[in-house]
N, C-alpha and C positions, 0 to 999 in steps of 0.2 A: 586483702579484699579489694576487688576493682571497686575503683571511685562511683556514685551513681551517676547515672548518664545523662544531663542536663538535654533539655526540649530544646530542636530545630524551630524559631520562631520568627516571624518580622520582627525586625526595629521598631520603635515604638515611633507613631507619626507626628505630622506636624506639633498637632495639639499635645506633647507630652510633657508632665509638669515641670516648672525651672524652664522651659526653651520659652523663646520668643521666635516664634517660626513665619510669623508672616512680615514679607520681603527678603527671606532665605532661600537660598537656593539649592536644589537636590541635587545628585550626583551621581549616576545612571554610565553603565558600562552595558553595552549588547552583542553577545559574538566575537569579544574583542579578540585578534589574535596577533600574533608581531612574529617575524621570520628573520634571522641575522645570515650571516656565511662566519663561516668559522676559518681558520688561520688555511686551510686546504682549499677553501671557496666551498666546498660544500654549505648547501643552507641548513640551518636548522631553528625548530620552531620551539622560540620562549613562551609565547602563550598561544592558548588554544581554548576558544569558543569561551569565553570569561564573562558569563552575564551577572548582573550586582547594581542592587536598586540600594544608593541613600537616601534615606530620604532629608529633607530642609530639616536640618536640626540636630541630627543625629551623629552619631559618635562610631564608628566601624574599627576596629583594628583588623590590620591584616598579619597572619603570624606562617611561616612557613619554612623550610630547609632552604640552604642557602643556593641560591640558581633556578629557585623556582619562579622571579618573574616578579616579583613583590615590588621592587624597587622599578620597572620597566613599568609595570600598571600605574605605579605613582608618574611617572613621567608623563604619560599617555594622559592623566588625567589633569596633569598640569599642563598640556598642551606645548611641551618641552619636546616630547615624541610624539610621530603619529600610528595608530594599528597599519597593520598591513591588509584585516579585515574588520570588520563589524565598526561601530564608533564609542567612541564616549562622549558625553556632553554632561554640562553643569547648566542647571535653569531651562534645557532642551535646546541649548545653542553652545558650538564648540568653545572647549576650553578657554580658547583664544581669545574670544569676546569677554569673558569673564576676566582674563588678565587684564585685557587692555583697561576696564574699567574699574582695577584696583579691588575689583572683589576675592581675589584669591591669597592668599597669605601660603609662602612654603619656608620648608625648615629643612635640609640634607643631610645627610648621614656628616659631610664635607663642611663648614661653613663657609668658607668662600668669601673670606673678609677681605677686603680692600684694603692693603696694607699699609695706606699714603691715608686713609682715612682715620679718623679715632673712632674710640664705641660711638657716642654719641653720633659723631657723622655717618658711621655703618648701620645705625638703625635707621637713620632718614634718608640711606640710598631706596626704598620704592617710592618714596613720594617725590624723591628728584626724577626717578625715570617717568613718573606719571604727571611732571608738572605742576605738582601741586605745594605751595608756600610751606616754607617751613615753621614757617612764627606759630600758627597758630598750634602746630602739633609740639611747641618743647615743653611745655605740662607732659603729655603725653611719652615723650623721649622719655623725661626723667623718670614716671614712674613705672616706665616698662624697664628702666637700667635699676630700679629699685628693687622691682619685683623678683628678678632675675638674679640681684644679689650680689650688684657691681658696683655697688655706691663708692664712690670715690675715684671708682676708672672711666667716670665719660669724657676723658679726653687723651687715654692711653691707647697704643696703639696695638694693631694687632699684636705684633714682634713681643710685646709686655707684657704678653698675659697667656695663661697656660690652656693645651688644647681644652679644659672643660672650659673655661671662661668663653675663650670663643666660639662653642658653642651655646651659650649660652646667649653671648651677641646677636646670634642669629636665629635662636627664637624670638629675640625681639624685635628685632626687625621684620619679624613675619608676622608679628604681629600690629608693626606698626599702624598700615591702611585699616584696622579694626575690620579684616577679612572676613566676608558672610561664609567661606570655605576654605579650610586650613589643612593645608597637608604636612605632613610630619614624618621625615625618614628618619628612623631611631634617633628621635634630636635631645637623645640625654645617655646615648651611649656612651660619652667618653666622659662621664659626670661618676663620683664614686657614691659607694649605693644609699650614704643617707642624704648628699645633694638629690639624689636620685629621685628619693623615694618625696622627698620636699616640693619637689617641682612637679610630681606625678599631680599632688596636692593642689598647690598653685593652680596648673592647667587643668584641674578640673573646673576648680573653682571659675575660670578665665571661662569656659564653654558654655558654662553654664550660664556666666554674666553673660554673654555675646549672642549664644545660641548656635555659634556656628557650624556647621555642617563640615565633620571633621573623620578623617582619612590618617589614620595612624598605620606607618609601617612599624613593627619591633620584632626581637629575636625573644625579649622576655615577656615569657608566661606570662607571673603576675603581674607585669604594668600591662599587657592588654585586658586580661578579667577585671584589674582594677579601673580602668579608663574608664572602655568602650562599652555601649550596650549590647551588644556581638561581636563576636571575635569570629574571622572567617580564615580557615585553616586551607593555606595553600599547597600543593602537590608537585614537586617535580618530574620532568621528562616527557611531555611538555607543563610549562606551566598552568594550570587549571583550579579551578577550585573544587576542593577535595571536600571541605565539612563547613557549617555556618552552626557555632555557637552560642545560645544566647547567654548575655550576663545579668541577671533579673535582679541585680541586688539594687533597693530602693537609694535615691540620692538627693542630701550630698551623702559622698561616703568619704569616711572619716580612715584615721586609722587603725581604729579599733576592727574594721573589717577582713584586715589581713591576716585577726588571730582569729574570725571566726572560720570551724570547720566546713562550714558552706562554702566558702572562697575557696577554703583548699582544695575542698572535694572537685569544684567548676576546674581549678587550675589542673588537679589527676585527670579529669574528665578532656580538657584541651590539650595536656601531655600524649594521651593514650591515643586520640585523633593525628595529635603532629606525627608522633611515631609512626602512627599508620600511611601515615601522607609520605613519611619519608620510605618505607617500606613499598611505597605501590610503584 
């Protein structure tokens, strides 16, 4: 029996309970589209006309077949890439401004550790690039390397620790500036599934504390139903979006959620979408 079909709905807004939404900033994509050449020079277009309102506060995952553009829209929204049409902006001013002013926090599929660096000093590379003292954030180093489940490696170097740990470095480090918007490319892929599912935990816990206005990419199901307030199901050939989800279960969510039939049913329900996404 097909799963029942969960309601197309908004995000729930500023005011939704658990955030702290004022001084947050939204996160808004209009028309975005982006054009590469491919190895012949022929162009070809990863995304197409991609409009998508976050609002300050809220939690989005994005879930889609691989080459749909997922990882290209987070770029774009990190100000890392530009569209070749329409914009994005965070707070109504490009991404850019938001970086430069330490509001943004990201996490990449890649961590991208500093290899001359220890943990400890790989989590306080954004507040070196942003100029800001390190004294007063090593409370903060330490309990984002606690959090994370590195207690004893703040002074080990990349080369010493295995690819889940370094990912792991590098969520904290994204999370060092205590970013008002957090972008997250699958940053527990290479985590096995009950780090996995601990840190799903954690990082809610963390959003919730924060508020932040958060932009999840992943490949799995249940960590976007479990996250995200909507899961927005991507389409490839061009990239576009195909379905928006919503995940209505009330929060915190624990993990007794995972065994209830509702979750399952959202996750056949987001299954049945991908498939379609990936079919069209």
């Amino acid at each position: 029996m097909a799963a029942p079909r969960a309601p197309d709905v908004a995000p729930p807004g500023p005011g939704a309970p658990g955030i702290r939404a004022p001084g947050l900033r939204a996160l808004s994509f209009r028309a975005v589209g982006r054009l590469f050449r491919g190895p012949d020079g022929a162009p070809f277009r990863a995304l197409d006309d991609v409009t998508l309102d976050c609002p300050a506060g809220s939690f989005t995952a994005l879930i889609g077949p691989s080459g749909c553009g997922k990882s290209t829209l987070l770029r774009i929204a990190t100000g890392l890439d530009a569209p070749d049409e329409g914009e994005a902006t965070i707070g109504g001013a490009p991404p850019r401004a938001a970086a430069r002013r330490g509001e943004i926090g990201v996490a990449f599929q890649d961590p991208a550790l500093l290899p001359w660096r220890s943990v400890a000093e790989n989590i306080a590379l954004p507040l070196d690039a942003l100029g800001r003292p390190r004294g007063p954030a090593k409370r903060r180093i330490a309990d984002l390397i606690r959090l994370v489940g590195l207690d004893g490696f703040a002074e080990a170097r990349p080369a010493q620790l295995s690819g889940g740990m370094r990912q792991r470095v590098a969520l904290a480090r994204a999370l060092v500036t205590e970013p008002q918007v957090l972008f997250l490319d699958e940053p527990f892929g290479a985590l096995d599934q009950i780090l996995r599912r601990q840190m799903n935990l954690e990082l809610q816990r963390i959003w919730r504390e924060t508020g932040a206005t958060t932009l999840l990419v992943t490949h799995a199901v249940d960590e976007a139903a479990f996250l995200a307030d909507r899961v927005v199901v991507m389409a490839a050939g061009p990239g576009r979006i195909a379905s928006v989800v919503a995940a209505p279960f009330p929060r915190p969510r624990g993990a007794a959620l995972l065994r209830d039939p509702a979750f399952h049913a959202l996750c056949d329900e987001i299954g049945e979408r991908l498939f379609g996404a990936r079919a069209a």
